[in-house]
C-alpha positions in Angstrom: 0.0 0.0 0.0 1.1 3.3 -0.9 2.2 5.4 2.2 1.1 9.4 1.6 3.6 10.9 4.1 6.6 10.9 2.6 10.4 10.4 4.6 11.6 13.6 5.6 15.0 11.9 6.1 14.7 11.2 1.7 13.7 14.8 1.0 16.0 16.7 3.1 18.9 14.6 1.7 17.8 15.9 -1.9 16.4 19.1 -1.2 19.5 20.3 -3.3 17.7 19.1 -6.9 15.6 22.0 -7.8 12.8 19.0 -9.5 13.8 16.4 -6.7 10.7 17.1 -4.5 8.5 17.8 -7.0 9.3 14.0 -8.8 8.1 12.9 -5.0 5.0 14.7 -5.4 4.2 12.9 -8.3 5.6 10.1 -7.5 3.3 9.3 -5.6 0.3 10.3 -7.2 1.4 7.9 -9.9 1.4 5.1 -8.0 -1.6 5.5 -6.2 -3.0 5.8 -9.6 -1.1 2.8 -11.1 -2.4 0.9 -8.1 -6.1 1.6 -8.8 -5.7 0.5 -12.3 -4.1 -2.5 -11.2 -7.2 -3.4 -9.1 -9.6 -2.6 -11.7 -7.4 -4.7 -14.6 -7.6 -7.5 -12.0 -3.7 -7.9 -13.3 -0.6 -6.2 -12.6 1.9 -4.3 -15.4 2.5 -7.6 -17.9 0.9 -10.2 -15.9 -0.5 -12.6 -17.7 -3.9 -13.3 -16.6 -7.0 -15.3 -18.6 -9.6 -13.8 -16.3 -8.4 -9.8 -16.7 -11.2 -7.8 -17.7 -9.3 -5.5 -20.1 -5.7 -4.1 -20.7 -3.5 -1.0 -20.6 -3.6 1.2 -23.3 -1.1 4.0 -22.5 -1.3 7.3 -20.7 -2.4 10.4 -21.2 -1.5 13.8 -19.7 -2.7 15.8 -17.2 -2.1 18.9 -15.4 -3.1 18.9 -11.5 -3.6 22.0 -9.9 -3.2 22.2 -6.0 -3.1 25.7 -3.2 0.1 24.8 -3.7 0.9 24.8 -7.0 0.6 22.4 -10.2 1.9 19.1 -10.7 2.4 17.0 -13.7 0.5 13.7 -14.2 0.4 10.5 -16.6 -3.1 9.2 -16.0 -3.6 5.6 -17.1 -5.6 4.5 -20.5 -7.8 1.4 -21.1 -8.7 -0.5 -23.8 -12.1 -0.5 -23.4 -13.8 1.2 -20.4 -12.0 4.5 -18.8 -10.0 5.3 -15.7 -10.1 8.8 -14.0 -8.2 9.0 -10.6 -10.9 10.0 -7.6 -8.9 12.2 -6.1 -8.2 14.3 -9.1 -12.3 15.1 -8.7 -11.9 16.5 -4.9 -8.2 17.0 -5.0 -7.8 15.7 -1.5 -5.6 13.0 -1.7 -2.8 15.7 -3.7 -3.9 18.1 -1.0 -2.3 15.7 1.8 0.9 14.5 -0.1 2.3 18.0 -0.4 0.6 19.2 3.1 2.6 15.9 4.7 5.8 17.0 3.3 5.5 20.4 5.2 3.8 18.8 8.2 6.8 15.9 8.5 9.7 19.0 7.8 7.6 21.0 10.4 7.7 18.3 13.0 10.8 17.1 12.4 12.1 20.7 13.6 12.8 22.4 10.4 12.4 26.1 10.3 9.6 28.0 8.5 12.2 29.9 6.6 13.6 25.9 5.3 10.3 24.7 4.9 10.0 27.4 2.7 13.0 26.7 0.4 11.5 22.9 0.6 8.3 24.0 -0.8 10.5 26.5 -4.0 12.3 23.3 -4.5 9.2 21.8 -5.6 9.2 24.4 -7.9 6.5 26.8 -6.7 6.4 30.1 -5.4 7.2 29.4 -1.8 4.8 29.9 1.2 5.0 32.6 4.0 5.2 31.4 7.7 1.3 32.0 8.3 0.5 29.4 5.6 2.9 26.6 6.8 1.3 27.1 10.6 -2.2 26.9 8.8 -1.3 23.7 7.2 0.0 22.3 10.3 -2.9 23.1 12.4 -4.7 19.8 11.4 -1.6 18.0 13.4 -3.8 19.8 16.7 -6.4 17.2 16.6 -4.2 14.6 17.3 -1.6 16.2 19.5 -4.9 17.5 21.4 -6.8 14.0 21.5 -3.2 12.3 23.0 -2.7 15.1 25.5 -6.2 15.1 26.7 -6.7 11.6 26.5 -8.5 9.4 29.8 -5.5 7.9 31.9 -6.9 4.3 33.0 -5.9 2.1 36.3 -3.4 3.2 38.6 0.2 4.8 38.3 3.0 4.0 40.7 5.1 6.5 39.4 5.3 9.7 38.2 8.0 11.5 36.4 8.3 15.3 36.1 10.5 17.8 34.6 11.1 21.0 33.1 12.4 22.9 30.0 12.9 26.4 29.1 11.5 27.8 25.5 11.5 31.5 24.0 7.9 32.7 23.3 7.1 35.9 21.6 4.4 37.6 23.9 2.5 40.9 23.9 6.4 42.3 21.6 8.5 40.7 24.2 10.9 37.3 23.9 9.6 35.6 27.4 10.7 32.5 29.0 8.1 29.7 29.3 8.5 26.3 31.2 7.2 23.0 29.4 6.2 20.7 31.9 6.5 17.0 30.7 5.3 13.9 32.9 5.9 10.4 32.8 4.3 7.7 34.2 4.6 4.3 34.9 1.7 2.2 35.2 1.1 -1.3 37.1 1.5 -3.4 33.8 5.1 -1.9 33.9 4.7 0.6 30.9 6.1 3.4 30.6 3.6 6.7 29.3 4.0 10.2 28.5 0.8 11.7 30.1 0.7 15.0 30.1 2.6 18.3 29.0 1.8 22.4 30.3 3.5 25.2 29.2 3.6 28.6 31.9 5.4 31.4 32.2 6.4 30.5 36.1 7.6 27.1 38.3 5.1 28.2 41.0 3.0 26.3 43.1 -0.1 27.5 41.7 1.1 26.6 38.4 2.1 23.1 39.0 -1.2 22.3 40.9 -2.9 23.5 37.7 -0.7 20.9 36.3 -1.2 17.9 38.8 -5.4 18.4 38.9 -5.6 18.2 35.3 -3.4 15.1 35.4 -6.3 14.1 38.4 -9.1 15.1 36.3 -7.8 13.2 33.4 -7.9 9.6 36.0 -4.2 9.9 37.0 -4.2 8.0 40.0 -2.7 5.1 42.4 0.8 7.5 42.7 3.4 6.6 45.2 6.1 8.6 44.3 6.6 11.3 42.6 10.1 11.9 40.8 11.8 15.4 40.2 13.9 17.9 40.6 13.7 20.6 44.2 11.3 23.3 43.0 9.7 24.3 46.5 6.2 25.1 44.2 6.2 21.3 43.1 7.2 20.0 46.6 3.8 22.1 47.8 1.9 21.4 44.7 2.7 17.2 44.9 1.9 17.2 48.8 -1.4 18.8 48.1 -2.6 17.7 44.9 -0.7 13.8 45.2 -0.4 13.1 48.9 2.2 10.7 47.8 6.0 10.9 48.9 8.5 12.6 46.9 12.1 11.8 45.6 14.9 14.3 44.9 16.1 13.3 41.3 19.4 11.9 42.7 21.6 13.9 39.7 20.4 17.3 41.0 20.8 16.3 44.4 24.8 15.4 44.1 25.0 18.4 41.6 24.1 20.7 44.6 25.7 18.7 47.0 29.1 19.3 45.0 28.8 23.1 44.7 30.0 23.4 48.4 32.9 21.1 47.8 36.1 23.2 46.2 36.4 21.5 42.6 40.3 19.8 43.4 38.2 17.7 46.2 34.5 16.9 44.4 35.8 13.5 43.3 36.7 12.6 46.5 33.0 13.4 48.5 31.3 12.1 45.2 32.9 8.7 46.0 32.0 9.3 49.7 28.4 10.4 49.0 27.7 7.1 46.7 28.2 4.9 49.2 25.1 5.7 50.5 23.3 4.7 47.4 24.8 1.6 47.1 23.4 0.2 50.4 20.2 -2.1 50.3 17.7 -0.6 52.3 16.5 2.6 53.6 18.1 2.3 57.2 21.8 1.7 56.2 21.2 4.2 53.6 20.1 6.6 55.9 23.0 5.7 58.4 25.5 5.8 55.9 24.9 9.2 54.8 24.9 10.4 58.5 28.1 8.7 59.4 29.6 10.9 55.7 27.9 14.1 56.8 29.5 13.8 60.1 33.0 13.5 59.1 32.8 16.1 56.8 31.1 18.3 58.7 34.3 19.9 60.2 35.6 20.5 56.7 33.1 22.0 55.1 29.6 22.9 57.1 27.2 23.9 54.3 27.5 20.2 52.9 26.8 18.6 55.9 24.2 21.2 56.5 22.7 20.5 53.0 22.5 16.5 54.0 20.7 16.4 57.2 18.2 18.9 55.2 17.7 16.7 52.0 18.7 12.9 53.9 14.9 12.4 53.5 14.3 13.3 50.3 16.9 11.7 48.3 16.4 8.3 49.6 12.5 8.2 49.2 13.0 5.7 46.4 14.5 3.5 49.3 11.4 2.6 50.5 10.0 1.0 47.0 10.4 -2.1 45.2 14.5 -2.9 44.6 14.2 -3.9 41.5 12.8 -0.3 40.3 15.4 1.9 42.5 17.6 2.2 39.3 15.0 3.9 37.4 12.8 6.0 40.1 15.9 7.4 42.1 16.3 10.8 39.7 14.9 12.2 36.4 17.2 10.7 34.0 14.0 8.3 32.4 12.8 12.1 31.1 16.8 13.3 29.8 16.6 11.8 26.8 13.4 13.1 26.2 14.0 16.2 27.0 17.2 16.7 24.9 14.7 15.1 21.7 12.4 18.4 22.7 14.9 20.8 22.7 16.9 19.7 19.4 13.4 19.9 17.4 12.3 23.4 19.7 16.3 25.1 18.9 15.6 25.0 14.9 12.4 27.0 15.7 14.6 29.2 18.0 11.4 31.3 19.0 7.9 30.5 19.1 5.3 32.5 17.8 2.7 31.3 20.7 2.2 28.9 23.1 -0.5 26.7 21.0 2.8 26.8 18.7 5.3 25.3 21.5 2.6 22.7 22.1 1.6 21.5 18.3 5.4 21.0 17.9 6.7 19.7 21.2 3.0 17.5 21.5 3.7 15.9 18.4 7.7 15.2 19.1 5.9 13.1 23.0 3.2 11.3 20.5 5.8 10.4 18.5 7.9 9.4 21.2 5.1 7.6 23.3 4.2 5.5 20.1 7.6 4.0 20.2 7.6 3.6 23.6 4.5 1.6 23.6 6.6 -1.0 21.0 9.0 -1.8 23.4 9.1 -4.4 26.3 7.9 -3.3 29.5 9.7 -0.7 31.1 9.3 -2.0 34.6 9.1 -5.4 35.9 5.7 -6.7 36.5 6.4 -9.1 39.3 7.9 -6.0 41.8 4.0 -4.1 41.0 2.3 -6.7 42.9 3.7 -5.1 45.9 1.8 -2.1 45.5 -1.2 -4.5 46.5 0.1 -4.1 50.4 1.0 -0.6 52.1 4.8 0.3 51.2 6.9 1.4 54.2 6.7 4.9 55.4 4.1 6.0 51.6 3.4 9.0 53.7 4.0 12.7 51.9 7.3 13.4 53.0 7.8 16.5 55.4 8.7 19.3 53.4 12.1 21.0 53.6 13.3 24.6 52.2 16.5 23.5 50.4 17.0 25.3 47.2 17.5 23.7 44.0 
């Protein structure tokens, strides 16, 4: 079957031919064409067959005029009866060929201004920025119906981190914070389920964030996974009522900054140890005993333990055959880094239903590969979510800064 979005990896490799994209175009009319007649023949190009009801009898021209310019096709001839390509009567299947091309370069983070030369490599007249964001705007029904979609059954986990974009807004460049979560669910798969774009990291925002995640049937969460915003801390004790863990990364990333550079190796090494222990209470005691005997050497560290012990080691208290992967935010990294290669070829957004057609459509294209892929989480360790977990309770808040 004949696909009609067309691989932006193919087209961007040949943009240089002036005709190149253009051939595609019609490329691919022709074969949908050549298909039908193949159908209709009841035999393909010479295939002998004694029960065909009639045979090819060469082409004839025939110009096809689209919004975005004309296109040259060969429609098939018959010996007896006729052929006349359906879409050539509405125009709708040409309509989405050349549209896909823009919508794939568009998503796969090419600028307006090279979308543009994409389309005058076709050989038309180009297309202004306002036309390739109209053309795109049918990609909101689908970004809109994934993002608002019903969560089902309950989720363990919950991932959730920021990124920064540039917005135009009311003449100004402004920087907004896209909110991506990540959930894990009982069956051990792994979800995008939600993304919210704000101009702030405060608590009112992120509740905003975490009831329409509630709304949408996000339940069953244990722990909640990110990085120490105090508005998120306040927002997941409200909102969740489920504990929370420090992403682990940050967490030694801080812990480092009051450590002079020559030394950081050193108390890194020092600091792991803790991490490496089985359960909570040598954890917990481990990290005393390296507080301690650094506390005469440099203060502010220890300081900075005894106020975060808590929170850092929250994953302690879950399944170990999950700690690996619920002990910081590096599940969302990758992610994240995907977001921000397609959102730095935009550079600046026009709007925020901008920021969320493109970045929606890079997590639905992300969470349909995702969904492909063995189970992100061992099924056997969620059958202990069936009896109380030890110490599940929201964690106490602290006031250490990120």
């Amino acid at each position: 079957m004949t696909e009609e979005r067309l691989p932006l990896a193919e087209l961007l490799a040949k943009a240089g031919d002036g005709d190149f994209l253009r051939g595609v175009a019609e490329a691919v009319l022709q074969m949908l064409m050549e298909a039908d007649v193949e159908g209709l023949i009841g035999a393909g190009r010479y295939e002998r067959q004694g029960d065909r009801s009639t045979y090819r009898n060469g082409y004839r021209d025939r110009a096809l005029d689209t919004r975005l310019g004309s296109l040259q096709l060969r429609i098939p001839k018959l010996r007896q009866g006729s052929y006349f390509p359906p879409f050539l009567e509405a125009r709708r299947t040409s309509e989405k060929a050349l549209v896909a091309v823009i919508q794939e370069a568009w998503i796969g983070g090419v600028s307006t201004r090279r979308v543009d030369e994409l389309v005058q490599a076709m050989g038309l007249s180009g297309i202004s920025k306002s036309s390739v964001s109209k053309l795109c705007k049918d990609i909101d029904e689908r970004v809109n119906a994934f993002l608002d979609r019903p969560l089902v059954g309950d989720w363990p986990y919950l991932w959730l981190d920021a990124t920064y974009l540039k917005q135009r807004e009311g003449g100004r460049i402004v920087s907004v914070a896209a909110i991506i979560a990540v959930a894990v669910n009982t069956e051990g798969r792994r979800e995008i389920v939600g993304l919210h774009i704000g101009p702030s990291e405060a608590e009112t925002f992120w509740s905003t964030f975490l009831k329409s995640l509630a709304r949408r049937g996000l339940r069953g969460v244990k722990l909640v996974i990110s990085d120490a915003h105090e508005g998120l801390k306040a927002a997941i004790r409200r909102v969740m009522g489920a504990s929370w863990q420090r992403c682990r990364v940050h967490w030694m990333r801080n812990a480092l900054s009051y450590v002079p550079k020559a030394q950081q190796s050193m108390a890194a090494a020092a600091l792991r140890q803790a991490f490496i222990q089985p359960d909570r209470s040598n954890a917990s005691q481990t990290l005393r005993h390296v507080a301690d005997q650094l506390r005469g050497k440099w203060p502010k560290l220890a300081a900075f333990i005894d106020d975060s012990e808590t929170d850092v080691l929250a994953h302690m208290d879950f399944p170990a055959q999950h700690r690996t992967k619920i002990h910081s935010t590096n599940p969302l990294e990758r992610l994240n880094k995907e977001v921000k290669r397609r959102a730095d070829v935009v550079g600046i957004f026009p709007n925020e239903g901008s920021i969320i057609r493109l970045i929606g459509a890079v997590l639905l294209e992300a969470n349909d590969e995702w969904q492909t892929q063995n189970r992100y989480m061992q099924i056997e360790a969620m059958a202990e979510f069936a009896q109380p977990l030890i110490d599940t309770k929201p964690t106490e808040i602290t006031t250490v800064a990120a």
